[in-house]
mmCIF file as Biopython writes it, N, C-alpha, C and O atoms, coordinates in Angstrom:
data_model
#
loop_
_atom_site.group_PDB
_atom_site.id
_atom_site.type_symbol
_atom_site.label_atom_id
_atom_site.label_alt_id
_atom_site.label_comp_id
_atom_site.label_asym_id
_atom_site.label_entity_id
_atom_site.label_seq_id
_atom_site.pdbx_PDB_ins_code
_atom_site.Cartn_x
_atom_site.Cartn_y
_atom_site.Cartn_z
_atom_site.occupancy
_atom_site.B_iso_or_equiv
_atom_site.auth_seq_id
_atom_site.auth_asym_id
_atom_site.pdbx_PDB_model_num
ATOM 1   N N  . UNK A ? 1  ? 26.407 131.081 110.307 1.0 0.0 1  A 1 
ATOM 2   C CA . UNK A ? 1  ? 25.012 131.214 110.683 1.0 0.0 1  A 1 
ATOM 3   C C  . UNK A ? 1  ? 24.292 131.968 109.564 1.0 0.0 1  A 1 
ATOM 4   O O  . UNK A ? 1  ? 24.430 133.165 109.314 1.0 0.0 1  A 1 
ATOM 5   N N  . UNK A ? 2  ? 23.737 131.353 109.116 1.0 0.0 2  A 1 
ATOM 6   C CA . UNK A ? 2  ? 22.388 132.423 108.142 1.0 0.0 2  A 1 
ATOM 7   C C  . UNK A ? 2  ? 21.514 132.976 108.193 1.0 0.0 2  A 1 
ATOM 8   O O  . UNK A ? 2  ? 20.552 132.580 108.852 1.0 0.0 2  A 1 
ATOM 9   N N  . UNK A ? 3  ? 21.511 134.090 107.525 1.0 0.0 3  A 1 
ATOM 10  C CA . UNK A ? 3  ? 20.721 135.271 108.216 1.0 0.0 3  A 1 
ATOM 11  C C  . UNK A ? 3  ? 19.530 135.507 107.187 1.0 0.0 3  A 1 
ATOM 12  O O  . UNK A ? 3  ? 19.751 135.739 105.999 1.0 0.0 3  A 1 
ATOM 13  N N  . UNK A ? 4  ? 18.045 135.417 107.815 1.0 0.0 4  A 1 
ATOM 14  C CA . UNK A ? 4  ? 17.169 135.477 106.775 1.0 0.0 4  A 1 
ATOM 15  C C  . UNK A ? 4  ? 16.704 137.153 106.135 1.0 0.0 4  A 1 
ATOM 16  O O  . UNK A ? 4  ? 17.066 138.168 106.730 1.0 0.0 4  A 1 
ATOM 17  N N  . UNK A ? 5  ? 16.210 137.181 105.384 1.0 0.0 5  A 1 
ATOM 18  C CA . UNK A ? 5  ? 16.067 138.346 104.326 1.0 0.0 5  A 1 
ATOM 19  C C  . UNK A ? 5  ? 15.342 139.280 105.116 1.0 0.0 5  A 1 
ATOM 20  O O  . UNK A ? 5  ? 15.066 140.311 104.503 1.0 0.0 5  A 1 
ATOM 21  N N  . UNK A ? 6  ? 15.051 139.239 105.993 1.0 0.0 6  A 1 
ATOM 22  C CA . UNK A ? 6  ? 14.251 140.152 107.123 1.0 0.0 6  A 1 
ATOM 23  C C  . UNK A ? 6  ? 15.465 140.298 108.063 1.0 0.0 6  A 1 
ATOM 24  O O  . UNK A ? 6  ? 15.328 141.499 108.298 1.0 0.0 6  A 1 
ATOM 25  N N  . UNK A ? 7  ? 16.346 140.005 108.634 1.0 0.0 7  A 1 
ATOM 26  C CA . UNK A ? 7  ? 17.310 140.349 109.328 1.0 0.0 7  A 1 
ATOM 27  C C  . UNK A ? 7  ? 18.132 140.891 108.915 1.0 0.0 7  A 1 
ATOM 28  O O  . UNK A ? 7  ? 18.816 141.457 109.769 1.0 0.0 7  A 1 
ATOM 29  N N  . UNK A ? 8  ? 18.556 141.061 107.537 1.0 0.0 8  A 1 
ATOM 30  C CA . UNK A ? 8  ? 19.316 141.605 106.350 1.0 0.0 8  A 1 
ATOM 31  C C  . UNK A ? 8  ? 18.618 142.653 105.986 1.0 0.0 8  A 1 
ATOM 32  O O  . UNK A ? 8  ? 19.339 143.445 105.378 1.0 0.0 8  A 1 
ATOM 33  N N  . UNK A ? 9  ? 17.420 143.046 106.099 1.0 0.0 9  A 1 
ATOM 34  C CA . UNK A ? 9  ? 16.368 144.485 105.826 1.0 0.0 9  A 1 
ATOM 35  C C  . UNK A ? 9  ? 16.837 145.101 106.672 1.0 0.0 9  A 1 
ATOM 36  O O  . UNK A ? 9  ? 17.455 146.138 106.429 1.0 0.0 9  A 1 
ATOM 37  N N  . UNK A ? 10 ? 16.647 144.566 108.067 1.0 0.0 10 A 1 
ATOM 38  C CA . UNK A ? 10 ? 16.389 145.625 109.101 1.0 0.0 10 A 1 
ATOM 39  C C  . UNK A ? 10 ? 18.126 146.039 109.207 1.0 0.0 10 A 1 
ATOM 40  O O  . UNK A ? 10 ? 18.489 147.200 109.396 1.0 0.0 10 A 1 
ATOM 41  N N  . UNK A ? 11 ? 18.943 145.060 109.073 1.0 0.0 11 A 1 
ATOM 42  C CA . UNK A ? 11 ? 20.519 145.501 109.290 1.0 0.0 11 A 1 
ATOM 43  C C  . UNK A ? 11 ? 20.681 146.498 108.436 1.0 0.0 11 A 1 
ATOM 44  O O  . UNK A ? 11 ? 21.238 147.512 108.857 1.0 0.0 11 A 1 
ATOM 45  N N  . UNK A ? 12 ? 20.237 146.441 107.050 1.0 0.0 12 A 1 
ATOM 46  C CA . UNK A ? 12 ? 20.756 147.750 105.925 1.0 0.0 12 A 1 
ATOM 47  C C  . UNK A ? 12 ? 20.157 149.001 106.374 1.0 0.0 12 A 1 
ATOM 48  O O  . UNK A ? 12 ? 20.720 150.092 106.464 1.0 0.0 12 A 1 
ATOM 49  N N  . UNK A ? 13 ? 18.598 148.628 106.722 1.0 0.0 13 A 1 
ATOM 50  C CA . UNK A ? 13 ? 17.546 149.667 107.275 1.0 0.0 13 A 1 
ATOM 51  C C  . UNK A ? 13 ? 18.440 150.809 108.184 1.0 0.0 13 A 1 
ATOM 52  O O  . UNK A ? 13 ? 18.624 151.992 107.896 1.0 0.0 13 A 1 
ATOM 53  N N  . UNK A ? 14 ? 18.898 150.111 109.289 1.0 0.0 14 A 1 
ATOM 54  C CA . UNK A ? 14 ? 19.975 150.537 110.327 1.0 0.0 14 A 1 
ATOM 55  C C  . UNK A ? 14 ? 20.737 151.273 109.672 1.0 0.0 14 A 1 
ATOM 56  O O  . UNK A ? 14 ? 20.687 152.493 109.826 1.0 0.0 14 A 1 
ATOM 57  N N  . UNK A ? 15 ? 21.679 150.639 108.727 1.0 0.0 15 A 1 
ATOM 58  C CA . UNK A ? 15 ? 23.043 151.147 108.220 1.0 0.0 15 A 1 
ATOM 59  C C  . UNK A ? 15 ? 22.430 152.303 107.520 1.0 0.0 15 A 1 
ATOM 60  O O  . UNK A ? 15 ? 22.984 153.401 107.454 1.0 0.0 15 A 1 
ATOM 61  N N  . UNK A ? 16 ? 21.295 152.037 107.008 1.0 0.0 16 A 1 
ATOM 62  C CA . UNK A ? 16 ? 21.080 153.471 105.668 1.0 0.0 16 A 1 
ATOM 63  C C  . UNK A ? 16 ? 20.918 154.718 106.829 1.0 0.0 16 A 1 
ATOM 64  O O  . UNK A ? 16 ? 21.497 155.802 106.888 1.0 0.0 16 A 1 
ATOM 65  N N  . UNK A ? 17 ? 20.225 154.309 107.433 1.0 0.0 17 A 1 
ATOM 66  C CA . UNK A ? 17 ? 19.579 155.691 108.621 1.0 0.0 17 A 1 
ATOM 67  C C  . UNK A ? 17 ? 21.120 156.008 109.337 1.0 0.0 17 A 1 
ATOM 68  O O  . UNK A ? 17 ? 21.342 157.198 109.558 1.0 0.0 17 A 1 
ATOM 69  N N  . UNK A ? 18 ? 22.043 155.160 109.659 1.0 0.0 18 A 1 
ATOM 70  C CA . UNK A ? 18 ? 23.379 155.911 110.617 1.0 0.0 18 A 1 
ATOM 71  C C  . UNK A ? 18 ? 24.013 156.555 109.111 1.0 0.0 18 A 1 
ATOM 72  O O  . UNK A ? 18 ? 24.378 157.729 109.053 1.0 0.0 18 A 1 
ATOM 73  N N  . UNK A ? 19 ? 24.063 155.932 108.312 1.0 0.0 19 A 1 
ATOM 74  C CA . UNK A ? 19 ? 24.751 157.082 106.830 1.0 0.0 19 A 1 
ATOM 75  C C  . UNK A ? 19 ? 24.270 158.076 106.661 1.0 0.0 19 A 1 
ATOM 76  O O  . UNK A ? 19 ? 24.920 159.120 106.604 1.0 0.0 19 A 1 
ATOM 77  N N  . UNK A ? 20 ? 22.976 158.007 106.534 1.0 0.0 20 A 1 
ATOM 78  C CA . UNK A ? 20 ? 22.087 159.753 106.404 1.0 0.0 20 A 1 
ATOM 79  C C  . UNK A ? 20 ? 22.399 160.460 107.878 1.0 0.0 20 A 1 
ATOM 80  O O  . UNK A ? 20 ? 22.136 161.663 107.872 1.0 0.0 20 A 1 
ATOM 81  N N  . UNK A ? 21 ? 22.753 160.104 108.752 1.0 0.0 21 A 1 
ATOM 82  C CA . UNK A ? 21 ? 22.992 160.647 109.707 1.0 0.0 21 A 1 
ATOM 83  C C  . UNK A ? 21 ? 24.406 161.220 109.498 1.0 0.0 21 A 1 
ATOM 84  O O  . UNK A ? 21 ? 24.498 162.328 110.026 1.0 0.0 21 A 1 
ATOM 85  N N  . UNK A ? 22 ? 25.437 160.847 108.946 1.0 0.0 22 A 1 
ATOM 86  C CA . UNK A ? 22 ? 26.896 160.884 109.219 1.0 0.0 22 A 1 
ATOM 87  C C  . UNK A ? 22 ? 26.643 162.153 107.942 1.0 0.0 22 A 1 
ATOM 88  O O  . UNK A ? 22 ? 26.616 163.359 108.192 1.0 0.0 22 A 1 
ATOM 89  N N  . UNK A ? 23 ? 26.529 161.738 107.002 1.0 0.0 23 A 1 
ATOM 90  C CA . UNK A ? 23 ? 26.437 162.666 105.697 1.0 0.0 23 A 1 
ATOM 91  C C  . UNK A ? 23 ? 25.583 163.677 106.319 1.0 0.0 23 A 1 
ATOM 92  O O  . UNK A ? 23 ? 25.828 164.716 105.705 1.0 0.0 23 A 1 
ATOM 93  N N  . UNK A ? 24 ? 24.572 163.946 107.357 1.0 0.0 24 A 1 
ATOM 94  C CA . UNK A ? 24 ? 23.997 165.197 107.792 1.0 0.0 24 A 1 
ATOM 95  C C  . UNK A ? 24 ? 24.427 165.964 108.533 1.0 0.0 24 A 1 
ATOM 96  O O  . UNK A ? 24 ? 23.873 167.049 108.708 1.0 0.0 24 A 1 
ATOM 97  N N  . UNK A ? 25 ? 25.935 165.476 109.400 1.0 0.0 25 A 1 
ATOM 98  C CA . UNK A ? 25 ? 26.568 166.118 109.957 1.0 0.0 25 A 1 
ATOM 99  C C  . UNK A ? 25 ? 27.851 166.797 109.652 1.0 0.0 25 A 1 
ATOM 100 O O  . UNK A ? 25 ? 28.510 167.622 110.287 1.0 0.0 25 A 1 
ATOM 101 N N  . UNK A ? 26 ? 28.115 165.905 107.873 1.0 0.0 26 A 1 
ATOM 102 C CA . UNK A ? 26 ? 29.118 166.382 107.548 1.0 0.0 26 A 1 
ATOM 103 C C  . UNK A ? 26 ? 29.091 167.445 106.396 1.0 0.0 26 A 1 
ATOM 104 O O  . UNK A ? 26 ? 29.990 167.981 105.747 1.0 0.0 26 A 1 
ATOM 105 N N  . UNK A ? 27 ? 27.798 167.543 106.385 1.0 0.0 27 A 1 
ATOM 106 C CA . UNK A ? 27 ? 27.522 168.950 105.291 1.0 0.0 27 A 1 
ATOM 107 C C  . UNK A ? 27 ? 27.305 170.239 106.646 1.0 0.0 27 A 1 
ATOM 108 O O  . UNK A ? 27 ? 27.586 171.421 106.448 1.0 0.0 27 A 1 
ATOM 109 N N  . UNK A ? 28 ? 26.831 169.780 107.817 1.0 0.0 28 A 1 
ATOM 110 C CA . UNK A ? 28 ? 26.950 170.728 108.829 1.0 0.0 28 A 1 
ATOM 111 C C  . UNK A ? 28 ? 27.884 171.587 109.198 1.0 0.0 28 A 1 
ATOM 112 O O  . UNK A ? 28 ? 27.886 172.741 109.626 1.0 0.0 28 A 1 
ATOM 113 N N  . UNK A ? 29 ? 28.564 170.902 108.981 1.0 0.0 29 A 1 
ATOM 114 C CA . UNK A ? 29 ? 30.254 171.656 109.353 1.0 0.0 29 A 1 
ATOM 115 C C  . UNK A ? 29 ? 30.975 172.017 108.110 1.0 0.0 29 A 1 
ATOM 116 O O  . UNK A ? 29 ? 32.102 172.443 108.364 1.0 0.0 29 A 1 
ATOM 117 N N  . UNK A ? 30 ? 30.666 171.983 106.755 1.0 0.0 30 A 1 
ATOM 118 C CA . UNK A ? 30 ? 30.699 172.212 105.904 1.0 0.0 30 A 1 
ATOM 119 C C  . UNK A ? 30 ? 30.612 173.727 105.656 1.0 0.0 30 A 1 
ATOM 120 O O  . UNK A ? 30 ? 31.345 174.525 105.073 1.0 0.0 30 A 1 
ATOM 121 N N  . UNK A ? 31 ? 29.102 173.860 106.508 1.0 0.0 31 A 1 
ATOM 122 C CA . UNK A ? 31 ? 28.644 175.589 106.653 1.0 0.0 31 A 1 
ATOM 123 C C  . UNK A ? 31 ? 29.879 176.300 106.946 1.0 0.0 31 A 1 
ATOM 124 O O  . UNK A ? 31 ? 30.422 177.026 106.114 1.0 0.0 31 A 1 
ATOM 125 N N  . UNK A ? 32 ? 30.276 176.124 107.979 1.0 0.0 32 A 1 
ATOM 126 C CA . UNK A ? 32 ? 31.335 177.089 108.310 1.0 0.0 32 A 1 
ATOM 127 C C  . UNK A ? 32 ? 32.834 176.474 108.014 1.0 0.0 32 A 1 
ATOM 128 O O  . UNK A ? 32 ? 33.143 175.290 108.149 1.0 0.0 32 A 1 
ATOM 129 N N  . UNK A ? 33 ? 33.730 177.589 107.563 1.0 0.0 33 A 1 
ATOM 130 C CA . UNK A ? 33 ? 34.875 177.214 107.451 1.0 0.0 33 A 1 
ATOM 131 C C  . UNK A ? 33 ? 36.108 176.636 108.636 1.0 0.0 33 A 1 
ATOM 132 O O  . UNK A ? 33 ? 36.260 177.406 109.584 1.0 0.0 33 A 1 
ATOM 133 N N  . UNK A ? 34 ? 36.802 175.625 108.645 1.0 0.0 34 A 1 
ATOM 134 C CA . UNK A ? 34 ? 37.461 174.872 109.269 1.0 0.0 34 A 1 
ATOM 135 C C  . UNK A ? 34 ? 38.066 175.471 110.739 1.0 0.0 34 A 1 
ATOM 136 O O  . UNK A ? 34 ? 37.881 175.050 111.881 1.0 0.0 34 A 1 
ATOM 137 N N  . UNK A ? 35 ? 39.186 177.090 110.052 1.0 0.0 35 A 1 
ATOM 138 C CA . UNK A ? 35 ? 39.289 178.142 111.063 1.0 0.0 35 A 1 
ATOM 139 C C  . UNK A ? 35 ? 38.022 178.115 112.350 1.0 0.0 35 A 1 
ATOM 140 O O  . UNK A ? 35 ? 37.873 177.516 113.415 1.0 0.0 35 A 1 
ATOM 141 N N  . UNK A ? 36 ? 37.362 178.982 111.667 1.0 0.0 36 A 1 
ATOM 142 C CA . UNK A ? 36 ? 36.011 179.122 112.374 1.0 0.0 36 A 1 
ATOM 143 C C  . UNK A ? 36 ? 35.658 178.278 113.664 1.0 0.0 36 A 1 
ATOM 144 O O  . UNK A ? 36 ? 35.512 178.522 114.861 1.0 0.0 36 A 1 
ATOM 145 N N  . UNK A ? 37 ? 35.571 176.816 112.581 1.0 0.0 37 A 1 
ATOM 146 C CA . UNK A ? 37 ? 35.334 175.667 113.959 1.0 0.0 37 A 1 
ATOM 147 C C  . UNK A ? 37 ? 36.096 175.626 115.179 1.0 0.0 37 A 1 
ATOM 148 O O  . UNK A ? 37 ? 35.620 175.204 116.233 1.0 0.0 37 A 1 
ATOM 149 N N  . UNK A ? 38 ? 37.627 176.189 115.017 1.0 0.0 38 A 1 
ATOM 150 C CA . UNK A ? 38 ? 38.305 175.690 115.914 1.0 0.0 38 A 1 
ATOM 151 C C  . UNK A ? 38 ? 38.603 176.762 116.396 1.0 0.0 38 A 1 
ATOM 152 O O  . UNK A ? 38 ? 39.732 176.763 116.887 1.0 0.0 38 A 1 
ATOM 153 N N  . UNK A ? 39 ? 37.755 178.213 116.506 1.0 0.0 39 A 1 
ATOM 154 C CA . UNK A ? 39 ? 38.189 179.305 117.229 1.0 0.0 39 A 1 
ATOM 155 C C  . UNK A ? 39 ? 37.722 179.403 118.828 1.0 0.0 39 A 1 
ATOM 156 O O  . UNK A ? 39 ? 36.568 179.464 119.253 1.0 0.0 39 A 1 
ATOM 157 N N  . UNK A ? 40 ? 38.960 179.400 119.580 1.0 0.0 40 A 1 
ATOM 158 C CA . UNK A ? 40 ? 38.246 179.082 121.059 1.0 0.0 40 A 1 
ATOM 159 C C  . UNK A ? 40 ? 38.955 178.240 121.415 1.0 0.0 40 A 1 
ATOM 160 O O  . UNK A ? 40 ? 39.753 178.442 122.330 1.0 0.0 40 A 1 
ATOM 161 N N  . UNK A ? 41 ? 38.880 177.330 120.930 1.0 0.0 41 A 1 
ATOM 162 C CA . UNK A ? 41 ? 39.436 175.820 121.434 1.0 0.0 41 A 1 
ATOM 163 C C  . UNK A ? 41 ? 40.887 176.034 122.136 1.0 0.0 41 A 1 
ATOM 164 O O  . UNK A ? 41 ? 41.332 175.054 122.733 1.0 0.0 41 A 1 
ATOM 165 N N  . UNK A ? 42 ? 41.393 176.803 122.128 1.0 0.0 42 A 1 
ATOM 166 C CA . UNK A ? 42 ? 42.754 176.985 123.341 1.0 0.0 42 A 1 
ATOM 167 C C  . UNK A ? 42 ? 42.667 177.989 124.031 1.0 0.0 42 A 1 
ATOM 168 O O  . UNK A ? 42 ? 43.731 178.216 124.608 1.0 0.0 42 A 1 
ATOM 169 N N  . UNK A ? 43 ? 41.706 178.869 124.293 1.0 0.0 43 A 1 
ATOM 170 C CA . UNK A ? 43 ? 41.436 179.655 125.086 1.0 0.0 43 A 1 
ATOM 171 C C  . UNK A ? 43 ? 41.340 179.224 126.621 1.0 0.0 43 A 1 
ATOM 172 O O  . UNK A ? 43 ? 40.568 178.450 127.188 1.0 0.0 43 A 1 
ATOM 173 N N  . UNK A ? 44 ? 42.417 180.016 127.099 1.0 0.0 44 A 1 
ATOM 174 C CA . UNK A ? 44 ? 42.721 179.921 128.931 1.0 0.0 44 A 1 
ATOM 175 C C  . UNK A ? 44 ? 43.856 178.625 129.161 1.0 0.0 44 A 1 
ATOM 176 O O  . UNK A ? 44 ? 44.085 178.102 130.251 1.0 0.0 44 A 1 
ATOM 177 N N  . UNK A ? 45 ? 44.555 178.218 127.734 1.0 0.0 45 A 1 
ATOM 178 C CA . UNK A ? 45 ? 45.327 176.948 127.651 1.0 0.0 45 A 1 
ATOM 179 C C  . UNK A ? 45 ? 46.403 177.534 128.071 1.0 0.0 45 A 1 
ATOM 180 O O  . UNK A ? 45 ? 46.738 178.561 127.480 1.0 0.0 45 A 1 
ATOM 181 N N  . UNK A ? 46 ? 47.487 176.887 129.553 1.0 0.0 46 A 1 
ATOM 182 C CA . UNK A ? 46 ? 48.504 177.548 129.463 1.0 0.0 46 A 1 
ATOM 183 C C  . UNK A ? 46 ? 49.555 176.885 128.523 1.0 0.0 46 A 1 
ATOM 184 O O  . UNK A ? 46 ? 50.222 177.576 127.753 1.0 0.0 46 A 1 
ATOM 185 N N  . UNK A ? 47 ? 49.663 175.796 128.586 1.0 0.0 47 A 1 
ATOM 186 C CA . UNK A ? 47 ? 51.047 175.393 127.782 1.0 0.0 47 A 1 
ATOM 187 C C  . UNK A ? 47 ? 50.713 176.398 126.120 1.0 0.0 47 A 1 
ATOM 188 O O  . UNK A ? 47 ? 51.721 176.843 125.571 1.0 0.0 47 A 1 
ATOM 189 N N  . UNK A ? 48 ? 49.456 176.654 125.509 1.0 0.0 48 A 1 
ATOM 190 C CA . UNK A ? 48 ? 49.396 177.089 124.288 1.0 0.0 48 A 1 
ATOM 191 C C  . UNK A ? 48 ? 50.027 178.581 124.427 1.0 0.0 48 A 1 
ATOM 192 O O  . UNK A ? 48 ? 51.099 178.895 123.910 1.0 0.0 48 A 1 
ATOM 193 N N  . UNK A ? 49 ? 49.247 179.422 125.166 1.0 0.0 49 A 1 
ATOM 194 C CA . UNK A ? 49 ? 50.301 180.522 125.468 1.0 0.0 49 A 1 
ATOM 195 C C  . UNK A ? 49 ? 51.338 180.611 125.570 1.0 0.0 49 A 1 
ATOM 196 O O  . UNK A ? 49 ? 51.874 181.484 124.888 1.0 0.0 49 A 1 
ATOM 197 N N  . UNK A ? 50 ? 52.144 179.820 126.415 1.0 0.0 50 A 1 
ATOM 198 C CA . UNK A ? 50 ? 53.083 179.649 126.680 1.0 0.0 50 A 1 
ATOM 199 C C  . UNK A ? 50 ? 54.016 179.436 125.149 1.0 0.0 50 A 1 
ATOM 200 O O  . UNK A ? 50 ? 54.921 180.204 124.823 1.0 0.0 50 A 1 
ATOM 201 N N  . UNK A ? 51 ? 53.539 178.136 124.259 1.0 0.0 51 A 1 
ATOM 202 C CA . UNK A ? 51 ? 53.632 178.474 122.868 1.0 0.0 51 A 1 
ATOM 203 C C  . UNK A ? 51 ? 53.666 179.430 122.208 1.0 0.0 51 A 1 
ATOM 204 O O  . UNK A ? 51 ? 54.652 179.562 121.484 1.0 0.0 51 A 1 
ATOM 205 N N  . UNK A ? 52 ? 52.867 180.220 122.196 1.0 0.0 52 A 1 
ATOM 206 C CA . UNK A ? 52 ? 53.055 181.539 121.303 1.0 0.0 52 A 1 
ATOM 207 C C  . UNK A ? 52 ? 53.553 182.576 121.619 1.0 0.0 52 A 1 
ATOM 208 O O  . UNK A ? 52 ? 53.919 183.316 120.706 1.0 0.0 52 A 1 
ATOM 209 N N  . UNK A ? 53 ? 53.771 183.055 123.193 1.0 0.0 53 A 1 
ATOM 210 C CA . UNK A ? 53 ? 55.163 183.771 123.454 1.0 0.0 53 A 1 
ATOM 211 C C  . UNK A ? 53 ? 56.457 182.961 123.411 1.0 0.0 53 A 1 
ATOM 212 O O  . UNK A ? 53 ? 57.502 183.579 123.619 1.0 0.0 53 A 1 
ATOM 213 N N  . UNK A ? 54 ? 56.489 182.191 123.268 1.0 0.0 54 A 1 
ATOM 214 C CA . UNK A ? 54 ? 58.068 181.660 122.772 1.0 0.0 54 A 1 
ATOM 215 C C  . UNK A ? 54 ? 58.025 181.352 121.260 1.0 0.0 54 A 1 
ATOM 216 O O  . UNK A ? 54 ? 59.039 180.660 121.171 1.0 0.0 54 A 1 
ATOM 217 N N  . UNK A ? 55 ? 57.450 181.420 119.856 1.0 0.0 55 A 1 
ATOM 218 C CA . UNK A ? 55 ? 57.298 181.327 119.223 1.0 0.0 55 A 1 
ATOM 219 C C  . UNK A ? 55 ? 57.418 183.154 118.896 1.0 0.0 55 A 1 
ATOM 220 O O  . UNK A ? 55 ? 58.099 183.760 118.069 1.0 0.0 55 A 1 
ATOM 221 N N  . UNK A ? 56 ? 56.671 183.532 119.697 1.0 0.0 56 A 1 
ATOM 222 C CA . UNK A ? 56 ? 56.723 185.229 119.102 1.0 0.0 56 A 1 
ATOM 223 C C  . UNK A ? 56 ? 58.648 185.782 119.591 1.0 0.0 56 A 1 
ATOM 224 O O  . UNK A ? 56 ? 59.393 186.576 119.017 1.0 0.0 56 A 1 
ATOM 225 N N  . UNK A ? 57 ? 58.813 185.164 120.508 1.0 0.0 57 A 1 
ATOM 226 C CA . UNK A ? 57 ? 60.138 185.668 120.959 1.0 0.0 57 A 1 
ATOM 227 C C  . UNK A ? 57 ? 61.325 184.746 119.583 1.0 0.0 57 A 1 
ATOM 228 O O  . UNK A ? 57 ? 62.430 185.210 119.300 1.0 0.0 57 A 1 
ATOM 229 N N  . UNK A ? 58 ? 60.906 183.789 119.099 1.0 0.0 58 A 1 
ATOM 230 C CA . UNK A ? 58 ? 61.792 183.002 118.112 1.0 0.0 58 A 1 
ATOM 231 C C  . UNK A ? 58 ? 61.697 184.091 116.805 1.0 0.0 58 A 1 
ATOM 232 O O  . UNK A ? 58 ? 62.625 184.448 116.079 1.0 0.0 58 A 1 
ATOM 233 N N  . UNK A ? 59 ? 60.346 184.476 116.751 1.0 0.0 59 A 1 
ATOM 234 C CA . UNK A ? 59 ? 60.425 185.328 115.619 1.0 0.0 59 A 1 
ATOM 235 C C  . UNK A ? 59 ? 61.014 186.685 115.564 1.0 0.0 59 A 1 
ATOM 236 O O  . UNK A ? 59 ? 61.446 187.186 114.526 1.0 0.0 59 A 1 
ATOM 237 N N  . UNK A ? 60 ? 61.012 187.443 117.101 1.0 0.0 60 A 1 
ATOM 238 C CA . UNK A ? 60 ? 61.457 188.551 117.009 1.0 0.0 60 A 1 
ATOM 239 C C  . UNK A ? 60 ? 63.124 188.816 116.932 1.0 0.0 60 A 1 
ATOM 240 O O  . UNK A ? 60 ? 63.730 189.887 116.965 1.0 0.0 60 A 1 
ATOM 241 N N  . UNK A ? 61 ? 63.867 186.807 116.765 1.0 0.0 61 A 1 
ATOM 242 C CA . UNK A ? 61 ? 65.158 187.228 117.035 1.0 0.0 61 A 1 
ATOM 243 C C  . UNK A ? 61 ? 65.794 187.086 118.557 1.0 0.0 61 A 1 
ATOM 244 O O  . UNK A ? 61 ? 66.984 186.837 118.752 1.0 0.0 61 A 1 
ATOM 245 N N  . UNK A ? 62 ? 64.810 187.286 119.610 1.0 0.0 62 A 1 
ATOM 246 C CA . UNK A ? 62 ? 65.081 186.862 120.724 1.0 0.0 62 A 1 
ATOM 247 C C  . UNK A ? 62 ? 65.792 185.712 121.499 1.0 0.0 62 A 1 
ATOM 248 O O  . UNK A ? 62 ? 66.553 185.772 122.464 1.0 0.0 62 A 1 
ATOM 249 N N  . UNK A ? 63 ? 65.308 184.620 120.776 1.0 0.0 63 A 1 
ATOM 250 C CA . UNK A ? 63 ? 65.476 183.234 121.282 1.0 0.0 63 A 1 
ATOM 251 C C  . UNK A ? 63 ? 65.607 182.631 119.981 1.0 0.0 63 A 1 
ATOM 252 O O  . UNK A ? 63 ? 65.019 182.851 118.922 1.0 0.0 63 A 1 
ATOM 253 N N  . UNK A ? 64 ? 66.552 181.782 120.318 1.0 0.0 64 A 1 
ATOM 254 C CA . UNK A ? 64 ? 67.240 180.903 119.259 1.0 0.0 64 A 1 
ATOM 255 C C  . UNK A ? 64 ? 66.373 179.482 118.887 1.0 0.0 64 A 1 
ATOM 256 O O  . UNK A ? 64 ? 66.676 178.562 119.646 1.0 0.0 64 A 1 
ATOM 257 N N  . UNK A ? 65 ? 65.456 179.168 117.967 1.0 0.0 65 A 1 
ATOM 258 C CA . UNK A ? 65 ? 64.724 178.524 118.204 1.0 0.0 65 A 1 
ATOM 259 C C  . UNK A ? 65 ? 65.235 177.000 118.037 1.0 0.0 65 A 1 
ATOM 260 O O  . UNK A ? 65 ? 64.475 176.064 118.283 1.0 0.0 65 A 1 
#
């Protein structure tokens, strides 16, 4: 099917505006460092706790990991 030069505007038109969009979100997070972003994100998690006292007990020698 062929697509006339006005349907091919408005498609790039589209594409340019979702790119400036993607590139505006990815200098966003840019601001802050990676850590940062993900501080929180397992807070009140039990299996993660649960992780890091058995991880702290592997390190202290406790448990055989």
């Amino acid at each position: 099917m062929a697509r006339t030069s006005h349907d091919l505007e408005i498609r790039l038109a589209r594409i340019e505006k979702e790119l400036a969009e993607l590139k505006a979100a990815l200098t966003s997070n840019k601001a802050r460092p990676w850590y940062q972003q993900i501080v929180g994100d397992f807070a009140g998690d039990k299996a993660f706790a649960e992780i890091t006292r058995l991880g702290r007990l592997i390190r202290r020698g406790k448990l055989k990991g």
